[in-house]
N, C-alpha and C positions, 0 to 999 in steps of 0.2 A: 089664305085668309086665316088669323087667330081663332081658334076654337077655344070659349068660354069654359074654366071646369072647374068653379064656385070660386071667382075670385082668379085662377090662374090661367095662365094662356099659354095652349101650345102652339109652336109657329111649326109648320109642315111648310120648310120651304130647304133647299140644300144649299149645300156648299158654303162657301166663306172664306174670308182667309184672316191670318192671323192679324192680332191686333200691334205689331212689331216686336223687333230682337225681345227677348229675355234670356239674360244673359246668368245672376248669379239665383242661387239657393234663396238667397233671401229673398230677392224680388219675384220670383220665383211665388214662394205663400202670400206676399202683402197681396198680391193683386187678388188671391179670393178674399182675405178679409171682409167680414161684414155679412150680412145677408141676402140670400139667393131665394129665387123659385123655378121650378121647372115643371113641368107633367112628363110621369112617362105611361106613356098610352091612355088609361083614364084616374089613373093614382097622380095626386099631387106630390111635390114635396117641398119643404121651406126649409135650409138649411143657414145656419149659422157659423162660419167659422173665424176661429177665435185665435187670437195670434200666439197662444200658448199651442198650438195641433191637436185641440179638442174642437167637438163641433156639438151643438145643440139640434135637432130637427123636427118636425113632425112630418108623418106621412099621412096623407087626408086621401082616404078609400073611395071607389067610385059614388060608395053613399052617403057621404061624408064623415063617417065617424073619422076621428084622430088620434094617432097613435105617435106619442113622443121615442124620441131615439137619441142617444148619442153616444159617442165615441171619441177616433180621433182621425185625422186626416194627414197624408199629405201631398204634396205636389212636387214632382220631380223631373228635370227633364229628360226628354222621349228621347229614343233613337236616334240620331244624325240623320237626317233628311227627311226625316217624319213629313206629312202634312197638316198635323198636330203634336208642336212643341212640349206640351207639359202633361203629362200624367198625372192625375188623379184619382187618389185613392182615398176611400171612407169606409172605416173598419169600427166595425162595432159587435162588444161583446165576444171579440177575438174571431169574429167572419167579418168579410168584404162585404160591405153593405151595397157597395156603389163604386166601380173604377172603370178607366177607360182614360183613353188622349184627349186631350182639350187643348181649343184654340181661340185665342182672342178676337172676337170683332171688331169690341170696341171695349173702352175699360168698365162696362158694366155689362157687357153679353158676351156668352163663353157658346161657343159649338162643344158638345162632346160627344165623341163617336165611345161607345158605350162598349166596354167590354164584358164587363161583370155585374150583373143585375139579378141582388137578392129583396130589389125594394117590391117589386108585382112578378109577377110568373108569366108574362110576356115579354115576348121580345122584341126589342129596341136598339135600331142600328146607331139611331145617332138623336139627341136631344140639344134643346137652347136652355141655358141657365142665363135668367135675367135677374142682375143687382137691383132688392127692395130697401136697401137700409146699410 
């Protein structure tokens, strides 16, 4: 069941599989194009990415204050036989802000199993990124 966290929803549910091939570099970045949200654990975030590999964000704290962020991004693919094709990375201020393997659902919801998580000081195996925009 989605858990409310002002505006955002985390899904607690597993697995998925990718949302098919992705094949070049370029198709590669278009498909995050645009605006995302996800929770990791009770932190929101809203990210923006922008087809230049800069991204806009806010992080929204468990008591809601908001804290803008941005950077740049990008999206690479993973290892051969992954079960997440595309790596994601989100660098800000010259630290990872946010990286790990990500996999398409569907072309507006990404599974990412979570490697690098400097947005809360919890740990986070794996998150949903849902397209708002």
């Amino acid at each position: 069941m989605p858990e409310d966290r002002g505006g955002l929803t985390q899904r607690r549910s597993g697995g998925g599989g990718g949302g098919g091939p992705v094949t070049s570099p370029t198709n590669l970045s278009e498909q995050f194009l645009g605006t995302w949200e996800t929770n990791l654990a009770d932190t929101g975030f809203i990210v923006t990415f922008s087809s230049n590999g800069n991204f806009s964000g806010t992080i929204i704290s468990p008591t809601g204050v908001q804290t803008p962020v941005q950077g740049s991004w990008t999206a690479t693919a993973a290892p051969a036989g992954s079960a997440f094709p595309v790596v994601l990375t989100l660098t800000s201020q010259g630290n990872v802000l946010l990286a790990g393997q990500t996999a398409f659902r569907s072309p507006g919801s990404v599974v990412f199993a979570v490697g690098t998580n400097n947005i809360t000081d919890q740990s986070i195996a794996e998150i949903f990124m849902t397209r708002i925009g």
